[in-house]
C-alpha positions in Angstrom: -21.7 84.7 -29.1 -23.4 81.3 -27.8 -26.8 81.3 -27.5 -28.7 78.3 -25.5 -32.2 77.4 -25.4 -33.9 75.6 -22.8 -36.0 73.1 -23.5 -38.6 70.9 -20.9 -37.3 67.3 -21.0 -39.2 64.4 -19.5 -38.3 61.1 -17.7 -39.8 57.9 -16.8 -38.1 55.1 -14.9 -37.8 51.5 -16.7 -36.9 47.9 -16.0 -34.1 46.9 -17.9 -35.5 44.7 -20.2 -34.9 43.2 -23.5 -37.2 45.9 -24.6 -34.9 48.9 -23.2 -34.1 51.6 -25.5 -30.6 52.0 -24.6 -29.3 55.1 -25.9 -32.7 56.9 -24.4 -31.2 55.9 -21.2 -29.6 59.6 -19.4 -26.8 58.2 -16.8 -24.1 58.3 -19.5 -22.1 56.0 -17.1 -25.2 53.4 -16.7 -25.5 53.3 -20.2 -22.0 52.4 -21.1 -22.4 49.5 -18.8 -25.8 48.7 -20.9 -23.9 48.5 -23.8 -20.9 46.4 -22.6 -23.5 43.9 -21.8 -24.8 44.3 -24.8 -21.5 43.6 -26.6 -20.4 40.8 -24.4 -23.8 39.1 -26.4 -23.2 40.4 -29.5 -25.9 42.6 -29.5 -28.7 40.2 -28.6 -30.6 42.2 -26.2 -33.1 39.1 -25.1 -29.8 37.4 -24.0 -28.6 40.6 -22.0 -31.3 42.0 -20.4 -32.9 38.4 -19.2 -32.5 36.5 -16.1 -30.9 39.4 -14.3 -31.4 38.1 -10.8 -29.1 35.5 -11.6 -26.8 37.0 -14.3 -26.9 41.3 -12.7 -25.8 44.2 -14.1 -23.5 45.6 -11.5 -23.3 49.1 -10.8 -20.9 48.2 -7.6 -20.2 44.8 -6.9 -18.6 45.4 -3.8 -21.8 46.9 -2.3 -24.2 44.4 -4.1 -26.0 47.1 -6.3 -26.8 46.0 -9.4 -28.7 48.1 -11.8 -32.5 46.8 -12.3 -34.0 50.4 -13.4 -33.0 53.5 -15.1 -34.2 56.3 -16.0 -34.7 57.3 -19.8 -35.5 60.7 -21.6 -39.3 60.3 -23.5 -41.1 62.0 -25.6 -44.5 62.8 -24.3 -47.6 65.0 -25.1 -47.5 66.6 -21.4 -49.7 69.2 -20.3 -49.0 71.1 -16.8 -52.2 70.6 -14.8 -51.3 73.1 -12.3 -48.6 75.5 -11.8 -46.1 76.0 -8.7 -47.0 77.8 -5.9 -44.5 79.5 -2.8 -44.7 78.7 0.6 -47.6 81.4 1.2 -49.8 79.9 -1.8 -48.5 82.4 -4.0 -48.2 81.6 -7.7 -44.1 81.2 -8.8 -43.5 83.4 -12.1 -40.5 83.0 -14.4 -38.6 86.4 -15.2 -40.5 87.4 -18.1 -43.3 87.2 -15.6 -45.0 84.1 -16.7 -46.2 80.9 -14.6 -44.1 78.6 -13.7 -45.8 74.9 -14.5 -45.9 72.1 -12.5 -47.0 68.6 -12.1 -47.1 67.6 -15.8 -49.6 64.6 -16.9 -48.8 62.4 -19.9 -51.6 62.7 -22.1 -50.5 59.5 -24.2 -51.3 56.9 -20.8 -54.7 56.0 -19.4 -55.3 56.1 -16.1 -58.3 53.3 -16.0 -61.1 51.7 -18.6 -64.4 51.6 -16.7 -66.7 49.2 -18.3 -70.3 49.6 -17.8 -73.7 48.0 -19.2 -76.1 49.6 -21.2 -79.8 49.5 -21.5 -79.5 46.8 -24.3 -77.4 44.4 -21.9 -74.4 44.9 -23.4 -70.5 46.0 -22.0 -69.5 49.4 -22.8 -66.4 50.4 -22.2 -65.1 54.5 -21.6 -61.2 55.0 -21.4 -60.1 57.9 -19.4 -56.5 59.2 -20.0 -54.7 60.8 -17.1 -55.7 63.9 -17.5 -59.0 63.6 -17.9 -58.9 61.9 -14.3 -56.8 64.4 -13.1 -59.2 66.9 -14.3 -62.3 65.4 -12.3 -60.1 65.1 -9.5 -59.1 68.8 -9.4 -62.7 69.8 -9.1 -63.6 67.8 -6.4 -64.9 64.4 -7.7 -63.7 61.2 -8.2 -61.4 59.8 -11.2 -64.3 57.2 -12.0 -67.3 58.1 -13.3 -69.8 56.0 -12.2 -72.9 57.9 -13.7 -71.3 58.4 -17.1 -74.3 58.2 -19.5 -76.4 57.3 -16.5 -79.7 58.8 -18.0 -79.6 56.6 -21.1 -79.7 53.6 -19.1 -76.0 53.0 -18.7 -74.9 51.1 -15.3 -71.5 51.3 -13.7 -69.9 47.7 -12.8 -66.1 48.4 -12.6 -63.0 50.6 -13.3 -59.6 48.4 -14.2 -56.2 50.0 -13.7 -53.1 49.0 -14.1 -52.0 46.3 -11.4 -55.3 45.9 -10.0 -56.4 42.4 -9.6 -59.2 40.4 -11.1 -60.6 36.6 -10.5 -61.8 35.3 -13.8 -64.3 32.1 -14.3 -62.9 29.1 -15.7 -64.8 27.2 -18.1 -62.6 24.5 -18.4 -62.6 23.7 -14.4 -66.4 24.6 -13.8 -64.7 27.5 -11.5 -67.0 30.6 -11.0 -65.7 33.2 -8.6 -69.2 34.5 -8.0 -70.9 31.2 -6.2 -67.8 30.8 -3.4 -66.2 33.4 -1.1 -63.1 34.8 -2.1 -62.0 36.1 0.8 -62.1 32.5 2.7 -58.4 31.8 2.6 -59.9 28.1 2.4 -60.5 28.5 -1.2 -57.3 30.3 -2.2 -56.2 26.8 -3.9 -59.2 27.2 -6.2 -58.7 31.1 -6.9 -55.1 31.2 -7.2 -54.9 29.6 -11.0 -57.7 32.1 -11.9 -55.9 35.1 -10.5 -54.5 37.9 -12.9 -53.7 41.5 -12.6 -54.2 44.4 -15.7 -51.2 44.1 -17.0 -51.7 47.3 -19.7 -54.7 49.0 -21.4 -56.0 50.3 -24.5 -59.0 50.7 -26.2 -60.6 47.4 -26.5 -57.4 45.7 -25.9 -56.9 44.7 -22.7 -53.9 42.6 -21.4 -53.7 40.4 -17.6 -51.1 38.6 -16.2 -51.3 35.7 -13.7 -50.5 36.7 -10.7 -47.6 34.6 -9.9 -46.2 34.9 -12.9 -43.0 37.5 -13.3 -42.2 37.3 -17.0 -43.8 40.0 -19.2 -43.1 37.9 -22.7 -46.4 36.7 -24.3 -45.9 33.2 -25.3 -48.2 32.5 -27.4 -48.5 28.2 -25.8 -49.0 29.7 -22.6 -51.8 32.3 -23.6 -54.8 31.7 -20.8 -52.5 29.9 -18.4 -49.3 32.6 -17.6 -51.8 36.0 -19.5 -54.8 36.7 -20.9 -55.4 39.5 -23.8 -59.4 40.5 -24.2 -60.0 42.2 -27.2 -63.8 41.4 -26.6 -65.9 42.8 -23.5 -67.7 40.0 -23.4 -65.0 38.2 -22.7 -65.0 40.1 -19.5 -68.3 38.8 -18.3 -68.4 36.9 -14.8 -65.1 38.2 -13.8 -64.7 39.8 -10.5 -62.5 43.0 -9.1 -60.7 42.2 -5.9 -58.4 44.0 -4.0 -55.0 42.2 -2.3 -53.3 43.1 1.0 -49.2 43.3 1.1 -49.3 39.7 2.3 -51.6 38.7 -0.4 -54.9 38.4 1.1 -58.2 39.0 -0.3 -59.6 42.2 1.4 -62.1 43.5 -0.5 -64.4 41.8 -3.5 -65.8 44.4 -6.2 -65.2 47.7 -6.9 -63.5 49.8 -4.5 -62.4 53.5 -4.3 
C-alpha cells in the first residue's frame, strides 16, 4: 500500500540572477538549462547569470525566447486571508467538509513603511506586512494608516512601497526638490540625477535605486550616485514622493492613494 500526502507548495517568480537559487527552480527542463550555463562557467554564477540581454539563456532560439524569469518553490509563512467561494457566493468545502483557502499572503514581505512625525519633531517610522494591509483592506479602509497614533501627536507625511519613486535633495549640488516644480518637464535635467525608486524595505533599512539605473549590485564606489541605503530617518528629511506615468512623466507630487 502507497500512501501520499499532500502538501500546500508556494511559488514566486524571479529574475535569473546571479543570486538565483537554482535547484529551487520547478521547470525541471529550465533548470537543466540553468545548470549547463552554469557549467559552461565553471560554476561562477556572477559570470552566468549577468549580461543576459547580450549573452541569453535560450529556451528556443528559433522563436527568440530566452528565459529571463522562472518560477521557484519558497518557503513562506502564508496565511489564507479568505477562502474560495462558487459562482453563487457559496463557500467551497473540501471532502471532509472543511474550507477550502484561498488567496494566501506571505507574512514574511512588507507591503509599505509609512513614516510619520511625532510631537517631539522627530520621524517615526511603522512597517505594515502584507497582511496586516490586507487586513485593513478587507474591512473597508485603506492599506495606510494615516491616523496611526494620531492622538499622541503623531502626523502622517508618507507611505513608501516598493517601486514607488522619490526626489531626494542634494547637498552637494544645492538641489532641493521642494523650492522648484517637479512636474515642469523644464526641470527634468535638474531632477533626473536626484531620482530613485524603493528598491526593498525593512525595518530601519531602507534601500533606493536611481532610476535609470538597471543593475541591482551595490557597489560600494557608486553608493549615492547609482543607490542609496538609509538606515537613519533623518536621512529621509526633504525628500519628496512623486508618482511617474508609463512615459515617465511627473504626475503627481506627494502622497497619493
Amino acid at each position: 500500500m502507497k500512501c501520499v500526502k499532500l502538501k500546500d507548495v508556494f511559488t514566486i517568480r524571479k529574475t535569473v540572477d546571479p543570486n538565483l537559487k537554482v535547484d529551487k527552480v520547478l521547470d525541471a527542463g529550465i533548470r537543466n538549462l540553468l545548470n549547463e550555463r552554469l557549467q559552461e562557467y565553471g560554476g561562477n554564477a556572477q559570470k552566468a547569470f549577468s549580461n543576459l540581454e547580450e549573452n541569453p539563456i535560450w529556451l528556443n532560439k528559433e522563436a527568440r525566447i530566452a528565459v529571463k524569469r522562472v518560477v521557484i518553490e519558497e518557503n513562506v509563512p502564508a496565511v489564507a486571508i479568505r477562502n474560495k467561494r462558487d459562482h453563487a457566493g457559496n463557500v467551497m468545502k473540501d471532502a471532509d467538509g472543511n474550507s477550502l483557502p484561498a488567496d494566501y499572503v506571505n507574512l514574511r514581505n512588507n507591503h509599505h513603511i509609512a513614516i510619520y512625525r511625532d510631537a517631539e519633531g522627530n520621524l517615526q517610522e511603522n512597517v505594515v506586512s502584507f497582511f496586516e494591509a490586507m487586513d485593513r483592506v478587507s474591512n473597508g479602509l485603506k492599506p495606510v494608516d494615516k491616523d496611526y497614533r494620531k492622538t499622541e501627536g503623531w502626523k502622517f507625511l508618507f507611505s513608501m512601497k516598493i517601486n514607488e519613486m522619490f526626489v531626494f535633495p542634494n547637498p552637494k549640488t544645492g538641489f532641493d526638490p521642494a523650492e522648484i516644480d517637479l512636474t515642469d518637464q523644464k526641470n527634468y535635467d535638474r531632477i533626473s540625477p536626484n531620482l530613485y525608486r524603493v528598491q526593498k524595505l525593512s525595518k530601519k533599512d531602507y534601500y533606493f535605486r536611481h532610476h535609470l539605473e538597471t543593475s541591482i549590485e551595490d557597489t560600494k564606489e557608486l553608493q549615492g550616485i547609482t543607490w542609496k541605503r538609509i538606515k537613519s530617518l533623518d536621512n529621509l528629511k526633504g525628500a519628496v514622493k512623486v508618482r511617474i506615468n508609463h512615459i515617465g512623466e511627473i504626475v503627481a507630487v506627494g502622497e497619493y492613494d
